[in-house]
Each structure stands twice: as C-alpha cells, then as structure tokens.
C-alpha positions in Angstrom: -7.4 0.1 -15.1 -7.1 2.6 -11.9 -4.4 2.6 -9.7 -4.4 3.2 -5.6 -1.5 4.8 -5.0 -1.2 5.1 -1.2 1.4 7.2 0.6 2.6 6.2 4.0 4.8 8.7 6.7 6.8 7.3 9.1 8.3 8.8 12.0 11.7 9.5 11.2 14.3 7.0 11.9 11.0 4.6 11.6 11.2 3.6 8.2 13.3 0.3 8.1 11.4 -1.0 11.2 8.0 -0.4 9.1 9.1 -1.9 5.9 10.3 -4.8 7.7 7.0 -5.8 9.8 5.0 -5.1 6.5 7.3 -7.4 4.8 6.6 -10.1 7.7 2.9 -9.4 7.9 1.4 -7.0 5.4 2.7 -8.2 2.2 1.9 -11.5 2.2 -1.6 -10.2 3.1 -1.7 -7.5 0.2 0.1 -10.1 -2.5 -3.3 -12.5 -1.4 -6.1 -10.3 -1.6 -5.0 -7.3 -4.1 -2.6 -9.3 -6.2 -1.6 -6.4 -8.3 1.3 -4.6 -6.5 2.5 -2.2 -9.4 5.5 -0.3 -7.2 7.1 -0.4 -3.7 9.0 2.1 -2.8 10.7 4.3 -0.3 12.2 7.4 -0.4 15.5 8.8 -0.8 15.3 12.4 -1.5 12.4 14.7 -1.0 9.8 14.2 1.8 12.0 11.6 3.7 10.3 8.9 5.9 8.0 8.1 3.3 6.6 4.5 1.8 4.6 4.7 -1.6 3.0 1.6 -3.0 0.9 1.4 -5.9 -2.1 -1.2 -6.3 -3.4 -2.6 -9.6 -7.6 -2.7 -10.4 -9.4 -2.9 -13.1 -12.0 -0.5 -11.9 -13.4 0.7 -8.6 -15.4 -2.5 -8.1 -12.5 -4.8 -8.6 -10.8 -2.3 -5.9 -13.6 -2.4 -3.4 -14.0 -6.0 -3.8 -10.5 -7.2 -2.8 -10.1 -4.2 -0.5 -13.1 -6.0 1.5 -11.9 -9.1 1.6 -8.6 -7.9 3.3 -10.3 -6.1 5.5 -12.6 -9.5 6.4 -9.5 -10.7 7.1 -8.4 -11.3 11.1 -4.5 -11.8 9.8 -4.7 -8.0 8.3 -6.4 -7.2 11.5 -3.2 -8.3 13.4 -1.2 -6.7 11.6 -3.0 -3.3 11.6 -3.2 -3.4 15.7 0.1 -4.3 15.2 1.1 -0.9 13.4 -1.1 1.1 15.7 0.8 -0.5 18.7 4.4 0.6 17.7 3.0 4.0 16.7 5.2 4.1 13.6 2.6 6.1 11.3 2.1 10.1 11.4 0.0 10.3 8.1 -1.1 8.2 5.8 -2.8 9.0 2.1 -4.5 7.3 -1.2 -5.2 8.8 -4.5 -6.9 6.5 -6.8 -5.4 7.4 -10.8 -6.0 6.5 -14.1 -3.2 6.0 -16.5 -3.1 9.1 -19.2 -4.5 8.0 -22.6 -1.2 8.0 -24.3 0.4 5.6 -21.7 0.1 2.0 -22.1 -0.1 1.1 -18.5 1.6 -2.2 -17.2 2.3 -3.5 -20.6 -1.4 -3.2 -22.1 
C-alpha cells in the first residue's frame, strides 16, 4: 500500500469557503474515482490555512490508474476551473509514502 498525502494552502480567511465547494464538487468526485480517502483534515495549530488529505493505493499503478480517470473526467474539470476562478489556493503539495514496516496500515 502507498499513500498520496497532498497538502493544500489556502489564503487565509479562505479555508471554510474551500472545504465547502470541495465538499459540493470535489468529494463526491475523489469518493468515485480514488475511493480510498484515508484522512481529511484541516488545521488548527501550526501552518494555518492548511487542508491535508490522504489517498489510499495499493501501488503506483493503482494510483495512476484512478488518478487518470478523474482527470478524464469533465465534472473534476469543473470543479478545478472552479478553484482557479475563486483564486483560493497559494500552494499546493503531494508526497507519495509507504507505511513503516512495523505499522499495520489501515487495519492490514
């Protein structure tokens, strides 16, 4: 199993307004094509204006697979214009991790 962990920066003060137009038109997206949502989050101390979300794969082909079909998409390519039009985004990152071999990820 790997895990795309994908860090998202808001502008500040643009958090809630990001969450909730992912929850309308992202999620439902991301729950069809990558299934495997392992974490949602946002921050409450630290680097503020922060999402973090964590995708489930069982390897790289599984990711690139279901990444590609999102991306075939034209409802995730809505919803992308859609984020680029409100400008609510300064950075965004992905790290792709593995779970330690002591750890048994996910219940495994």
């Amino acid at each position: 199993m790997i895990v795309d962990l994908r860090i998202y920066t808001c502008l500040p003060n643009r958090v809630a307004e990001f969450v909730e137009l992912y929850e309308k038109m992202g999620w439902p997206l991301q729950q069809k094509h990558l299934g495997n949502c392992v974490g949602w989050y946002t921050t409450i101390e630290g680097s503020l204006n922060t999402v973090v979300h964590m995708w489930g794969y069982e390897d790289q082909a599984d990711r690139e697979r279901r990444r590609a079909a999102m991306a075939a998409d034209p409802a995730w390519a809505d919803y992308l214009a859609e984020v680029a039009k409100r400008g609510m985004l300064v950075k965004m990152e992905n790290r792709i991790v593995k779970p330690a071999p002591f750890f048994a990820a996910l219940g495994k």
